[in-house]
N, C-alpha and C positions, 0 to 999 in steps of 0.2 A: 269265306268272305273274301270277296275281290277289295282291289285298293280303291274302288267306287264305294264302297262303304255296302255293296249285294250282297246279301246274306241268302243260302240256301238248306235246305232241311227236309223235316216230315215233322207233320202235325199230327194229333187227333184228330178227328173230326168227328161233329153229333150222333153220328151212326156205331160209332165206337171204332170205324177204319182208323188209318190213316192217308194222308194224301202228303204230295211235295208239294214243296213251297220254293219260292224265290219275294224276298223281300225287298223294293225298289222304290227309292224316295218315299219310305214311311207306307208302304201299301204292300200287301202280303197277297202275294200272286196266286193264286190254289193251281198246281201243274198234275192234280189227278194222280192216275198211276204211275207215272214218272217218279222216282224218288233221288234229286242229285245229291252229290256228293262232294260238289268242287265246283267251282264258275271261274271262268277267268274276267279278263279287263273287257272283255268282248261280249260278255254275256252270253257266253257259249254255256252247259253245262255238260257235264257226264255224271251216269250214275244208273241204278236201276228201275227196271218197270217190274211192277208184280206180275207174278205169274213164269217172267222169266227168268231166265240162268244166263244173262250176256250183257256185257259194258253198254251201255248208249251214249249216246253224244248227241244232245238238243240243241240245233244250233239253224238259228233265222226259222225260230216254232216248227222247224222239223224232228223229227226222231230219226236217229241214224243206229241200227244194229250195228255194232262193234264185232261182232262174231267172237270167232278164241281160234285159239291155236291148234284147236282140231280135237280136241275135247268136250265135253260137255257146258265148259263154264267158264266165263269169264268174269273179272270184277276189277271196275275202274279207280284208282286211287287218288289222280291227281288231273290235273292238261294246267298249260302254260296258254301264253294269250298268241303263240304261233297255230293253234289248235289239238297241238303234239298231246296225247293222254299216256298215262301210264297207267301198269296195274298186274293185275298178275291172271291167268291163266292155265287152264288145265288143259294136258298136250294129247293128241290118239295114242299115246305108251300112255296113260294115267299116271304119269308127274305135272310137276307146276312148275311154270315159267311166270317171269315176270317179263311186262311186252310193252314195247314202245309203238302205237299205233299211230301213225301219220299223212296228212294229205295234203303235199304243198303244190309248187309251180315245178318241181323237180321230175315228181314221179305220181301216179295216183294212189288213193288208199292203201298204205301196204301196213306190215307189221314186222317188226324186229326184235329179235329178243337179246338183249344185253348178254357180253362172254362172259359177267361176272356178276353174283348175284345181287341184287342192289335194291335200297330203300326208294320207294317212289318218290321224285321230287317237285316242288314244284315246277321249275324249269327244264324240261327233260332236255338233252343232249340234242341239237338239229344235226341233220344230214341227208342227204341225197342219193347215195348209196348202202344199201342192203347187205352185211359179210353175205358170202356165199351160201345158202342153201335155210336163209331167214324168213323167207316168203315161204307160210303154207303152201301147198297145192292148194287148188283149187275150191270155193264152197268156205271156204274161209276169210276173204278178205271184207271189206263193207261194204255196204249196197245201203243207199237210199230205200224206205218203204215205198209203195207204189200203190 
């Protein structure tokens, strides 16, 4: 729940699915396979789609794939209303990172993974610069669907 009073989730629905919700001025949004997890003051959301293994981030009724850290899977915990998300990450060694994904006026979409291991919050840490060697290569950072 944002400080708008937005509540987001997953329902049942008739068929025995479920779908995500976003709940806004008393009206309960059906958002389909999307399922978030977290909204900020912006109405941005993150969270998952069925089917996949990877963070999203719904923001101005786009889906944005979050990718991971060069592993199989990512899974998004929190975003502030800078659009900053956290969450945690499976790496190409097959361990978990927790990742700070970010797209400001600094730099474009990148990822960073905190030196110490850390609970999601909702405020994540801003910044402009990357430690050295925090950006995956390549195939990993986020792309708009097209």
């Amino acid at each position: 729940m944002n400080d708008r009073g937005e509540v987001v989730g997953s329902s049942a629905v008739a068929d025995g699915g479920f779908h995500g919700f976003v709940w806004r001025r008393g009206k309960m949004k059906d958002l389909g396979a999307f399922h978030p997890l977290d909204i900020n003051n912006k109405g941005h959301m993150v969270g998952r789609v069925d089917g996949e293994n990877t963070a999203y981030l719904w923001r101005a009724g786009k889906l944005i794939n979050l990718r991971t850290l060069g592993g199989p899977s990512s899974f998004p915990t929190a975003m502030n209303d800078k659009g900053q998300v956290v969450g945690l990450s499976t790496t190409k060694a097959g361990g978990r990172k927790a990742f700070l994904w970010s797209k400001d006026a600094c730099a474009s979409s990148r990822w960073t993974t905190p030196r110490a291991s850390t609970t999601a919050a909702r405020s994540p840490a801003a910044g402009c610069t990357a430690p050295p060697g925090s950006t995956p290569p390549g195939g990993t950072r986020a792309r708009s669907p097209t």
